[in-house]
C-alpha positions as CSV (number, residue, x, y, z in Angstrom):
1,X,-16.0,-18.8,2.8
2,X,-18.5,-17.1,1.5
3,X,-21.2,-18.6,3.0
4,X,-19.5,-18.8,6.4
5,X,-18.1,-22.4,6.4
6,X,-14.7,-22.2,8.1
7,X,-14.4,-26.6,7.4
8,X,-15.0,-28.3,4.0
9,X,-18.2,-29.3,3.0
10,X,-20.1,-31.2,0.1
11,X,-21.3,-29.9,-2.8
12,X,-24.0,-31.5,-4.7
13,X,-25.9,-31.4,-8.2
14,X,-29.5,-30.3,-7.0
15,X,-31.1,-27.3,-8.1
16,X,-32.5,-24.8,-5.6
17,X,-35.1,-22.0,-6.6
18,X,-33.5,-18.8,-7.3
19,X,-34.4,-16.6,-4.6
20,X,-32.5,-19.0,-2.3
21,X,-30.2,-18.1,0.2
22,X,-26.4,-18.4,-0.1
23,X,-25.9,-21.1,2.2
24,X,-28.6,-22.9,1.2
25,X,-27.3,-23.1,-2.6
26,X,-25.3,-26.1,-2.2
27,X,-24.7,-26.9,-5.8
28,X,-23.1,-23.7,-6.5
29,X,-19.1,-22.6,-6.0
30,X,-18.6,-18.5,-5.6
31,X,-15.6,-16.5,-6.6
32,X,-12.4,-17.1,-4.1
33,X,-14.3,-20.8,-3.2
34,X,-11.1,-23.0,-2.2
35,X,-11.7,-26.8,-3.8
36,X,-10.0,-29.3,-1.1
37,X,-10.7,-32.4,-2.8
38,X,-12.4,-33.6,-6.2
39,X,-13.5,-32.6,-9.6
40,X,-16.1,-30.6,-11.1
41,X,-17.3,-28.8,-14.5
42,X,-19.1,-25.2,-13.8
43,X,-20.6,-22.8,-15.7
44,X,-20.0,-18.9,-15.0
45,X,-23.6,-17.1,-14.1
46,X,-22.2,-13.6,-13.2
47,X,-19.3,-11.9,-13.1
48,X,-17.8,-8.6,-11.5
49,X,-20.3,-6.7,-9.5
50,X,-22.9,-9.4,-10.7
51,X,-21.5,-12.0,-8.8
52,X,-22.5,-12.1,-5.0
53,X,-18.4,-11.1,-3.9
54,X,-19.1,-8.1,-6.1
55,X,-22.4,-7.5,-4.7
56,X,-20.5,-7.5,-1.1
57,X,-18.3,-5.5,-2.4
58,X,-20.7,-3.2,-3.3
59,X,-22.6,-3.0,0.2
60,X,-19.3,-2.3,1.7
61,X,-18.2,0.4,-0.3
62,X,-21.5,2.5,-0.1
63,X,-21.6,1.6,3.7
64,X,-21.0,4.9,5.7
65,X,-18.7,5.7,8.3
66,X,-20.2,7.0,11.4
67,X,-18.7,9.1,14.0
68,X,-17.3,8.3,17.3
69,X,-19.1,10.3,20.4
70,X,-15.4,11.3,20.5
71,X,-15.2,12.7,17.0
72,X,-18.4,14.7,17.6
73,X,-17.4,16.2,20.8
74,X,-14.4,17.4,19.2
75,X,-16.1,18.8,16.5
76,X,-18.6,20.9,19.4
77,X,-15.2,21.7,21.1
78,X,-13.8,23.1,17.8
79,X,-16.8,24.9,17.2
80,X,-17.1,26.2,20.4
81,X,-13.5,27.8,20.6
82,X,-13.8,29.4,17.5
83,X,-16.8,31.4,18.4
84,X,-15.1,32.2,21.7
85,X,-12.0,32.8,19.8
86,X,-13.9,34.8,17.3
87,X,-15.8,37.0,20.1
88,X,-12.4,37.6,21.9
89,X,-10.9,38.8,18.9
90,X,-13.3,41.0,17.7
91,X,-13.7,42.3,21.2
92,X,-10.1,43.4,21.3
93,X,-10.3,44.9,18.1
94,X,-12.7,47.4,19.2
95,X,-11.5,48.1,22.2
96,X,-7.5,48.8,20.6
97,X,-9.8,50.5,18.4
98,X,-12.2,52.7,20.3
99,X,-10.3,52.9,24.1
100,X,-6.5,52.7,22.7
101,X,-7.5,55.2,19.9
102,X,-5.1,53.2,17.9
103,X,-5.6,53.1,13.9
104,X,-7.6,50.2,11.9
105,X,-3.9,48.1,11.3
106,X,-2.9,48.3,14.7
107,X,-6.2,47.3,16.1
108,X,-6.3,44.3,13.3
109,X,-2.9,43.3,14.0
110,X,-3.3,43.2,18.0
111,X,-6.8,41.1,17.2
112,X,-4.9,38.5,15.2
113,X,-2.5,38.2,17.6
114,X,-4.3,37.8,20.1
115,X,-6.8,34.9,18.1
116,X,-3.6,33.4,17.1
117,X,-2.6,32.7,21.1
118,X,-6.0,31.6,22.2
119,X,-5.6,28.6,19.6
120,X,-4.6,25.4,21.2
121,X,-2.4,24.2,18.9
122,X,-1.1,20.8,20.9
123,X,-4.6,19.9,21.6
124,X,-5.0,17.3,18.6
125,X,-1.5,16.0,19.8
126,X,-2.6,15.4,23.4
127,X,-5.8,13.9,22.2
128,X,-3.5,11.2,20.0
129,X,-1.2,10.6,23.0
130,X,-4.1,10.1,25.0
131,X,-5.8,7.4,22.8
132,X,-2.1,5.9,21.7
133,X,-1.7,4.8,25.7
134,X,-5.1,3.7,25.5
135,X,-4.1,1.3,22.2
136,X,-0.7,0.3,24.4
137,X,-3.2,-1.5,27.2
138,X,-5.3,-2.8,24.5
139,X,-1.6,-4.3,22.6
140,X,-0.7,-5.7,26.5
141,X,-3.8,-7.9,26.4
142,X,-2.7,-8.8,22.6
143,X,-6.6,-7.0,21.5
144,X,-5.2,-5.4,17.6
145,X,-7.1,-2.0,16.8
146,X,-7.2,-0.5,13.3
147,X,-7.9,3.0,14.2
148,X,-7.3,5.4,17.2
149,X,-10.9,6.6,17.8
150,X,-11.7,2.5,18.7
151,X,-10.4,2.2,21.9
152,X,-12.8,5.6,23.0
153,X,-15.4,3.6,21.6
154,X,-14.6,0.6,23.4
155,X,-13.9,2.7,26.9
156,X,-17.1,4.1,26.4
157,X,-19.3,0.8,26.9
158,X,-18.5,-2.3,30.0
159,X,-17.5,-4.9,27.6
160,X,-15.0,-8.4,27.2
161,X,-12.4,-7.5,24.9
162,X,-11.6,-10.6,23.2
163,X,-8.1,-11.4,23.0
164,X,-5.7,-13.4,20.7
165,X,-4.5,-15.7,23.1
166,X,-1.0,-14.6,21.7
């Protein structure tokens, strides 16, 4: 499997050069190889990260995750509100302050109120409900999705979903 065959084949005794590539190394058997029929003595040439499942391993696990254009408009949204939030606030803490002629705790109170309000709290909710039904048309045409942010990524490009044939 882990040089892609998905049928048997035939493994034989001939030595390849070293810097060969994985499919090409025929007379060698890799960690999690499945034997379907004969007999055979090896010898072990590397083991844990050594060996090329650990190398894989390896590639995966420093591989980084990049954002969805849905992640980063989120993040612009969340930045954005907070400086309008921000602005808002302060601005009625002056003006409680300066116009109102109430004192500093007053002000400070009616300025965190206010921020407070202007949050949208259900917007990460509505966000999730919105990708969820997009997941539920995805499950009708029996596609399977690990993660929410998928099926933006999916919307985002004309493509053939594959399905299972389920």
């Amino acid at each position: 499997m882990l040089t892609g065959e998905s049928v048997p084949i035939s493994k034989n005794l001939k030595g390849v050069p070293e810097k060969s590539g994985l499919g090409d190394r025929k007379c060698m058997l890799f960690s999690a190889t499945t034997v379907s029929a004969g007999q055979g003595l090896g010898v072990v040439v590397a083991t844990g990260d050594n060996a090329e499942i650990g190398k894989i391993n390896r590639l995966v696990s420093e591989t980084k995750v990049a954002k969805t254009n849905m992640v980063k408009q989120m993040e612009i949204l969340g930045r954005l509100l907070v400086v309008v939030v921000l602005s808002i606030a302060v601005s009625a803490f002056l003006l409680a302050l300066l116009h109102a002629e109430e004192d500093v705790a007053e002000s400070f109170k009616s300025a965190v109120a206010i921020a407070v309000a202007m949050i949208p709290n259900g917007l990460p909710a509505l966000v999730t409900i919105v990708l969820s039904f997009g997941v539920m048309r995805m499950a009708d045409e029996n596609a399977i999705i690990k993660s929410l942010p998928v099926v933006e990524t999916l919307g985002r490009h004309p493509c053939e979903i594959a399905s299972t044939g389920a």
